[in-house]
N, C-alpha and C positions, 0 to 999 in steps of 0.2 A: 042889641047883643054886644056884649062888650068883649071885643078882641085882646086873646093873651099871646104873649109869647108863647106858650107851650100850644095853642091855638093853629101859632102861625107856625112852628116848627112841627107840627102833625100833619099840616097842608103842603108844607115843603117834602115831608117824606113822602108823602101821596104821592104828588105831582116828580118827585123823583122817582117813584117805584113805575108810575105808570108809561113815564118815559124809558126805562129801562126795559118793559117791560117790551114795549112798542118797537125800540133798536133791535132787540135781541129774536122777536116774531120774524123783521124784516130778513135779518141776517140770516138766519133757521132756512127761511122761503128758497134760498138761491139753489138752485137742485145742485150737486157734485158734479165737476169736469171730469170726463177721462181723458186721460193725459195719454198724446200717441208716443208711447214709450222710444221707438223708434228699434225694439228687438223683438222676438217672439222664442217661445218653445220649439226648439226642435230633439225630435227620436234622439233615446238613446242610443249606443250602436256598442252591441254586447264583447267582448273581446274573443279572440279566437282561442285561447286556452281557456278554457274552463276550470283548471286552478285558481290561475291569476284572479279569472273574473270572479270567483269566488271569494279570493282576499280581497281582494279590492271594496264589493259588498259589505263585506262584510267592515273593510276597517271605517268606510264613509257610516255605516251604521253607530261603531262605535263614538265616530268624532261626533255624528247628528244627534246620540244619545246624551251627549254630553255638555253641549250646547242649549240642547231644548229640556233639559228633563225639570228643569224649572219652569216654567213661563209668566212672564209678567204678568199676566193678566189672562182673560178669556181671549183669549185669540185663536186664530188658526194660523198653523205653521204650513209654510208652502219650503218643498224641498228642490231643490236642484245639483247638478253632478258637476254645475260649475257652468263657464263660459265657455263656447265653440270660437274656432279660431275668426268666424263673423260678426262677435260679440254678439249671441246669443244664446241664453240660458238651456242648458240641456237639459232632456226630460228624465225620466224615472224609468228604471223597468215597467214591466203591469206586474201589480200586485206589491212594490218593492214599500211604500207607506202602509201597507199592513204592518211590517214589521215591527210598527211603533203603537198599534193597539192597544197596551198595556202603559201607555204617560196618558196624565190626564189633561192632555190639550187634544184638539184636533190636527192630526196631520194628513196634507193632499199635496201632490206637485205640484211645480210652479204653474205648469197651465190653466191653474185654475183661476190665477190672478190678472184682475184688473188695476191699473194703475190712476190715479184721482189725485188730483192736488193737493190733496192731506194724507197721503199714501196708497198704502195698498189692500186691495180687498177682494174679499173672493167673487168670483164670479157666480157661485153656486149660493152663497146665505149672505154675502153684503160684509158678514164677518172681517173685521181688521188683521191687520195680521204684516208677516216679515218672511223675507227668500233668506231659509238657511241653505249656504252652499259647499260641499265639497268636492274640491276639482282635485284629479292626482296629475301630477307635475311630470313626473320621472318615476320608477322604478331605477333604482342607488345598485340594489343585487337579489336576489330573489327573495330577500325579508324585509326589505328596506325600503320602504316610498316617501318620495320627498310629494307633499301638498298642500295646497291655497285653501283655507275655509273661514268663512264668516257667517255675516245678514248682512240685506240689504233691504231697507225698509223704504226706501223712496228716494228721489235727488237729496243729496246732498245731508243723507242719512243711513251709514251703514256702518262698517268694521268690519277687520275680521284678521288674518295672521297669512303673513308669507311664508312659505318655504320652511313650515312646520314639517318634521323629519319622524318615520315613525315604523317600530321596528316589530316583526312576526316571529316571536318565539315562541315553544309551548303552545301553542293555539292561539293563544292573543295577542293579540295588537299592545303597542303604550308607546308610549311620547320617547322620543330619543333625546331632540331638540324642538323648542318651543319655535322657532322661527319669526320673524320681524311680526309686530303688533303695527296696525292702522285703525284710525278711524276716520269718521267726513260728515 
């Protein structure tokens, strides 16, 4: 049998495909690490007016609305109220990720998430997914709150805006000042 070049360049693709084929089986095999994040969920802890606590809901609603109502992909959105003064992520009211029923991603608190070398995932379907968070800062005067929100998708993967100012007239909430942008 007489050997052609186009012979020997169909045996090289072979022998290429089947090595790639072979690295990529290996690399697949390695199960996922969960990573000990070094924080957890803790309770939310509701405020003593019940006004306030109601703006407040309601304005983290509006910022979460706004952030997620696109989502890149199928993912599941994990929500947080921000950071406690022991760097960890605060939880949700019960019932408070109902509110987002109507966007078409999945939303659950942050509790639901496991953390893994390639990010974050839910604890409940495996689902990928990012901690959107709104933390309030201050109250400015009784329409005025100054707050921190972003994602945070894993080390050394997240964004989000400082000291975003934001004002209660007429019933709704809107942007006063946009506040310092970050990313990482």
């Amino acid at each position: 049998m007489r050997v052609t070049r186009s012979n020997n360049m169909q045996r090289h693709i072979l022998i290429t495909a089947l090595c790639t084929l072979a690295f990529s089986a290996c690399v697949r095999s390695e199960p996922e690490r969960e990573i000990d994040p070094g924080w957890c969920v803790v309770p939310y802890k509701a405020l003593e007016d019940p006004l306030r606590e109601k703006k407040e809901l309601d304005l983290r609603e509006y910022i979460f609305r706004q952030e997620i109502a696109k989502p890149i992909r199928d993912e599941v959105v994990f929500l947080s109220f921000g950071h406690g003064v022991d760097g960890n992520w605060i939880g949700l009211p019960d019932g408070y990720a109902d509110r987002f029923a109507d966007l078409p991603v999945s939303v659950r608190p942050a509790s639901d998430v496991k953390l893994l070398i390639g990010g974050l995932k839910s604890k409940t379907d495996g689902r990928i997914g990012h901690i959107y968070y709104v933390e309030i800062l201050e109250w400015l005067d009784d329409n005025t709150v100054k707050v921190n929100h972003g994602l945070y998708g894993g080390p050394l993967y997240g964004g989000g805006v400082e000291g975003a100012v934001y004002h209660f007239r007429n019933g709704m909430w809107s942007l006063k000042t946009s506040g310092q942008h970050h990313i990482s």
